[in-house]
N, CA, C and O atoms as a GROMACS GRO file, in nm:
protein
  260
    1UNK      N    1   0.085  -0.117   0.000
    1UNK     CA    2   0.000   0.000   0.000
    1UNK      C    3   0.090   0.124   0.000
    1UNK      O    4   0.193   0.116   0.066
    2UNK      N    5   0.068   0.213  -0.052
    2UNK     CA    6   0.140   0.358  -0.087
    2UNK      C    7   0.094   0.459  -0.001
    2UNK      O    8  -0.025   0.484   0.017
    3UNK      N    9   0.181   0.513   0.047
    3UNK     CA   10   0.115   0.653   0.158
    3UNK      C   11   0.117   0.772   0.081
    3UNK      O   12   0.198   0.806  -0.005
    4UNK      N   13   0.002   0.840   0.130
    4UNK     CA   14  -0.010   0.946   0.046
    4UNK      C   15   0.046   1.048   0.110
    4UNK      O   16  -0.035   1.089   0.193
    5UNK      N   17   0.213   1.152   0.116
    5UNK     CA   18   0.261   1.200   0.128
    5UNK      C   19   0.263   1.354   0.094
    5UNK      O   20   0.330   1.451   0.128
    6UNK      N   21   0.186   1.336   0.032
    6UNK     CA   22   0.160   1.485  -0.003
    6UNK      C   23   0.082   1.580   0.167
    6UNK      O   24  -0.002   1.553   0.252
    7UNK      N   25   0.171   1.688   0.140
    7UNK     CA   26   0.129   1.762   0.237
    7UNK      C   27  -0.067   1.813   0.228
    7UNK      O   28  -0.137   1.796   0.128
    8UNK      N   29  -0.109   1.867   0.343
    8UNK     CA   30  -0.237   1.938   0.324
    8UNK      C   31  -0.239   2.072   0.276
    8UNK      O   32  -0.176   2.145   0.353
    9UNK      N   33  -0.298   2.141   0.162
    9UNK     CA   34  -0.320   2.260   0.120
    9UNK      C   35  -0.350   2.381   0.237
    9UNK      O   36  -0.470   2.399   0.253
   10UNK      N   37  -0.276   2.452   0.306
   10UNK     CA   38  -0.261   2.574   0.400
   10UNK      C   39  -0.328   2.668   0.342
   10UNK      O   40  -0.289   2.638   0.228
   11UNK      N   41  -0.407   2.773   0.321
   11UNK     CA   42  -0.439   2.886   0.341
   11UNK      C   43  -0.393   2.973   0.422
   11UNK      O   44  -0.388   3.091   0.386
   12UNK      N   45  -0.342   2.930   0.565
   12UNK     CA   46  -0.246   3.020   0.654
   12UNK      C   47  -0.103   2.958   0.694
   12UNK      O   48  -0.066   2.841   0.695
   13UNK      N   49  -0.056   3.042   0.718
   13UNK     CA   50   0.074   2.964   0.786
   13UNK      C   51   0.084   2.947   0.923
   13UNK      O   52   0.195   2.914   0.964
   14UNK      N   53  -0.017   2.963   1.015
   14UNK     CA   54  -0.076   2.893   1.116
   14UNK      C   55  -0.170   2.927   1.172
   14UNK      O   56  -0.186   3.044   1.209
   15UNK      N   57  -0.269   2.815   1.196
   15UNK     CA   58  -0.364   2.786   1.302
   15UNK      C   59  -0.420   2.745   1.458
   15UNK      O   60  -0.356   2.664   1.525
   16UNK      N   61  -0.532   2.802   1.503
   16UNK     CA   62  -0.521   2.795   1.617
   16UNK      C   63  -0.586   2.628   1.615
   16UNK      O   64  -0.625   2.560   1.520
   17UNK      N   65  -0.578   2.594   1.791
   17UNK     CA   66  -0.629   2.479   1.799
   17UNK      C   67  -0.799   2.445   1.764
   17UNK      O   68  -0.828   2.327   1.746
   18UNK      N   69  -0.904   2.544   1.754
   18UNK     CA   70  -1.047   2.523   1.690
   18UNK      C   71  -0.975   2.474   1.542
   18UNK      O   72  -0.964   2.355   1.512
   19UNK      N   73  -0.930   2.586   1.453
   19UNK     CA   74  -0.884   2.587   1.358
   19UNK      C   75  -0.832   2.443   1.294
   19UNK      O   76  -0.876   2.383   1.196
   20UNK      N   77  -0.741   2.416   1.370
   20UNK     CA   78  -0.664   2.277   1.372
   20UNK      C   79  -0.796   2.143   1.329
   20UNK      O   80  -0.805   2.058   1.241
   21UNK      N   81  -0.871   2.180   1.434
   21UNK     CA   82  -0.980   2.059   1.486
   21UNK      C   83  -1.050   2.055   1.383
   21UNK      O   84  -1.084   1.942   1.350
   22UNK      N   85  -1.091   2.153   1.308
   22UNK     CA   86  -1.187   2.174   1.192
   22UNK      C   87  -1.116   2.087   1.068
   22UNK      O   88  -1.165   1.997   0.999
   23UNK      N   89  -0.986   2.143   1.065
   23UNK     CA   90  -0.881   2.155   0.918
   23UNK      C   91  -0.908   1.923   0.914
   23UNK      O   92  -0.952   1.841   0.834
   24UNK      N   93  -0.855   1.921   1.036
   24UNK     CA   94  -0.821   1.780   1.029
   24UNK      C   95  -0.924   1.656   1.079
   24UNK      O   96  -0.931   1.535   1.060
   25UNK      N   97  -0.992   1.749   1.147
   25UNK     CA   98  -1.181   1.642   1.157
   25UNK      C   99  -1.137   1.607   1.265
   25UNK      O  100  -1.210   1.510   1.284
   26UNK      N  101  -1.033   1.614   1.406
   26UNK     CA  102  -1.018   1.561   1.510
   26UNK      C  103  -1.093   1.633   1.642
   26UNK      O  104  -1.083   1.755   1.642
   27UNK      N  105  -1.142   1.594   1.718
   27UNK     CA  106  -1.157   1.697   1.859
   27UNK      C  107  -1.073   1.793   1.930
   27UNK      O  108  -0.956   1.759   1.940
   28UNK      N  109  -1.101   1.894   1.976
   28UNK     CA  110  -0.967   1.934   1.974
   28UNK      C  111  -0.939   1.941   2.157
   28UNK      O  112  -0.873   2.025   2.219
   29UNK      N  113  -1.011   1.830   2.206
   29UNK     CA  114  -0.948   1.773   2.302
   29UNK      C  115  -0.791   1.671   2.281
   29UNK      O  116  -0.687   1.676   2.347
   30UNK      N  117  -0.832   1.576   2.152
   30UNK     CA  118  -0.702   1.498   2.102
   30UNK      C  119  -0.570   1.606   2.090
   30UNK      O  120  -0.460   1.603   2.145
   31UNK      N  121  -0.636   1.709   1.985
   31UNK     CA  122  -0.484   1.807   1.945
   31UNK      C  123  -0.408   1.891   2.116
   31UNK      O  124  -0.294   1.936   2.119
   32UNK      N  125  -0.516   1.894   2.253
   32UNK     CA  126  -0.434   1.890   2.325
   32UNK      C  127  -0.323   1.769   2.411
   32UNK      O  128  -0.211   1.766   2.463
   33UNK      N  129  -0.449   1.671   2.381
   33UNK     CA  130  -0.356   1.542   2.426
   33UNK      C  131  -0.198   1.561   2.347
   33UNK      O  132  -0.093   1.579   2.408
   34UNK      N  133  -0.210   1.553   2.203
   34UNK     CA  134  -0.082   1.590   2.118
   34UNK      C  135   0.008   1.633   2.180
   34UNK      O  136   0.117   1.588   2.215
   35UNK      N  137  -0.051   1.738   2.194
   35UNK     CA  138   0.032   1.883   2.214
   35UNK      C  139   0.138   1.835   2.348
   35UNK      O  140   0.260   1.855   2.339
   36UNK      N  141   0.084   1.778   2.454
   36UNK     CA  142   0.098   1.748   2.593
   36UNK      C  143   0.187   1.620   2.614
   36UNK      O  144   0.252   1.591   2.715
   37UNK      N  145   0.172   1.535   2.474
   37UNK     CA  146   0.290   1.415   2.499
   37UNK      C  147   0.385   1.461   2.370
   37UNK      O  148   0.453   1.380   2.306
   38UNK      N  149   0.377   1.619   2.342
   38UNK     CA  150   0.475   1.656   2.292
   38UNK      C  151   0.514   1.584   2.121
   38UNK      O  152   0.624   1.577   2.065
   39UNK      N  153   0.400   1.546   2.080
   39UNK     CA  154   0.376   1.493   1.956
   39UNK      C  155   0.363   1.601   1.842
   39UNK      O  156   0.392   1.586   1.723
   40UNK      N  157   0.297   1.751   1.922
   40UNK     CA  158   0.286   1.863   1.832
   40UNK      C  159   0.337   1.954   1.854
   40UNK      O  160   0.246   2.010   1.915
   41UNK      N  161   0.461   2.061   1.855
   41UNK     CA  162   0.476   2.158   1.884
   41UNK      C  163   0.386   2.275   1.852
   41UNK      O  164   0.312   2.274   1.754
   42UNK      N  165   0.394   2.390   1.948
   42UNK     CA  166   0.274   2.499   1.923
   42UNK      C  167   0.392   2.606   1.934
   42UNK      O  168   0.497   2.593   1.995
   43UNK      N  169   0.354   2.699   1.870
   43UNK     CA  170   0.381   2.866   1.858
   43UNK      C  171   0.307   2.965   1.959
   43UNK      O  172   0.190   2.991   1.931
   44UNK      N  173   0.358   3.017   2.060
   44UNK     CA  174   0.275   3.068   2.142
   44UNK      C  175   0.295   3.297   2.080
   44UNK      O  176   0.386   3.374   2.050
   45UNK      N  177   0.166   3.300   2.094
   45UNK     CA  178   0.201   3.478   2.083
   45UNK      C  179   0.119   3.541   2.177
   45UNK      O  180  -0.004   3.532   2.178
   46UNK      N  181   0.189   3.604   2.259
   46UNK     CA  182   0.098   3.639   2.360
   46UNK      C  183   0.068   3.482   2.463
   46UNK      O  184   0.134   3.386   2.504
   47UNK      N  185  -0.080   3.532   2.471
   47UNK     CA  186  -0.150   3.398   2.513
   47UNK      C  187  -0.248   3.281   2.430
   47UNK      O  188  -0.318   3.182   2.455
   48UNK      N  189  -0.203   3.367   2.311
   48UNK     CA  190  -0.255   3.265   2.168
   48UNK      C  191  -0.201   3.189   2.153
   48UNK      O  192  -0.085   3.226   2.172
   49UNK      N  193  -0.202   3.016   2.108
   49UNK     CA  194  -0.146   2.896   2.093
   49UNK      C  195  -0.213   2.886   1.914
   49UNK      O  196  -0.325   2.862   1.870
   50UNK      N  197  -0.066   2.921   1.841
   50UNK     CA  198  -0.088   2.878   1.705
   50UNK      C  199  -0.014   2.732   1.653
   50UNK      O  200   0.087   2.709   1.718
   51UNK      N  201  -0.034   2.669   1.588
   51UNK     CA  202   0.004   2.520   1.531
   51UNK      C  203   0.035   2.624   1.402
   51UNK      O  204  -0.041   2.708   1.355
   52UNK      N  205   0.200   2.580   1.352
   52UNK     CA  206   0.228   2.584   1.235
   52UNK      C  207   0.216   2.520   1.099
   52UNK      O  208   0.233   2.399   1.116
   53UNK      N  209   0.192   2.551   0.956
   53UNK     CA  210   0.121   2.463   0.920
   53UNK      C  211   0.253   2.343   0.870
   53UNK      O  212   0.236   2.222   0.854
   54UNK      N  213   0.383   2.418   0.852
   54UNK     CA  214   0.471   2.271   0.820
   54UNK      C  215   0.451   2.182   0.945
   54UNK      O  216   0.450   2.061   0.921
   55UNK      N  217   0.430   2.229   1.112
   55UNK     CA  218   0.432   2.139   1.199
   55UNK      C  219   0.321   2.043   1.167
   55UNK      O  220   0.312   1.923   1.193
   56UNK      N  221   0.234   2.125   1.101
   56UNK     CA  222   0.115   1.999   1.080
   56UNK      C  223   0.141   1.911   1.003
   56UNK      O  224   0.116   1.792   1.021
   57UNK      N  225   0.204   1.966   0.893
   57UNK     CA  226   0.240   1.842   0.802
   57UNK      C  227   0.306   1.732   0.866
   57UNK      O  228   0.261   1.618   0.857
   58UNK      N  229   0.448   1.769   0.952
   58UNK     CA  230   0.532   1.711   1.001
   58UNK      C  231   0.442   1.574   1.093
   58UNK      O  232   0.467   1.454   1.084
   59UNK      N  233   0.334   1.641   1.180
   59UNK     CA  234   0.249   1.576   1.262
   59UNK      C  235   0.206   1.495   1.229
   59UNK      O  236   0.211   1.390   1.292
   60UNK      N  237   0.111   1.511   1.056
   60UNK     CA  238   0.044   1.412   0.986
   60UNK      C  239   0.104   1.273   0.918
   60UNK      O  240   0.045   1.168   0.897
   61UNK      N  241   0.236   1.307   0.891
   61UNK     CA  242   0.289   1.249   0.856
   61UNK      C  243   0.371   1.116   0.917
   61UNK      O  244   0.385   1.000   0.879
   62UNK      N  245   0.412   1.187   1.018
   62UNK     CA  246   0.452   1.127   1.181
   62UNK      C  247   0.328   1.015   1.193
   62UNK      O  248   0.374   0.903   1.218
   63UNK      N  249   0.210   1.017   1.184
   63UNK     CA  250   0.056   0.957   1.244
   63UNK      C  251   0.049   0.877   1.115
   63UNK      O  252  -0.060   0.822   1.100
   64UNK      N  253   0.111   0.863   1.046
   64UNK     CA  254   0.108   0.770   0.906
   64UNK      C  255   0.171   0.638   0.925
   64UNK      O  256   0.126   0.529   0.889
   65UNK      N  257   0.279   0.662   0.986
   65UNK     CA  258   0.340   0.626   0.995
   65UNK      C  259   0.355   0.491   1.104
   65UNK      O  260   0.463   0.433   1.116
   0.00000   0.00000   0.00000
């Protein structure tokens, strides 16, 4: 079977965690579990928590795997 490697199409170069939850159909209780065993790195500004979108790729790809 062949993995499909292609990254996901971005519109931004990062998203918040709703954002995230929407983009990838997960809860975004899971994307904190992620986040918390350090599976996802986040971008913090302020007190905003953005997900980058190469980290996402990196993430998705990682979960393919």
């Amino acid at each position: 079977m062949q993995q499909n490697t292609t990254p996901v199409q971005h519109d931004k170069l990062a998203y918040s965690i709703r954002e995230l939850s929407k983009l990838v159909g997960i809860c975004e209780r899971k994307i904190y579990y992620e986040i918390e065993q350090g599976k996802l790195k986040i971008s913090r500004i302020g007190r905003r928590i953005l997900i980058r979108a190469n980290e996402i790729d990196r993430w998705l790809q990682e979960a393919e795997s």
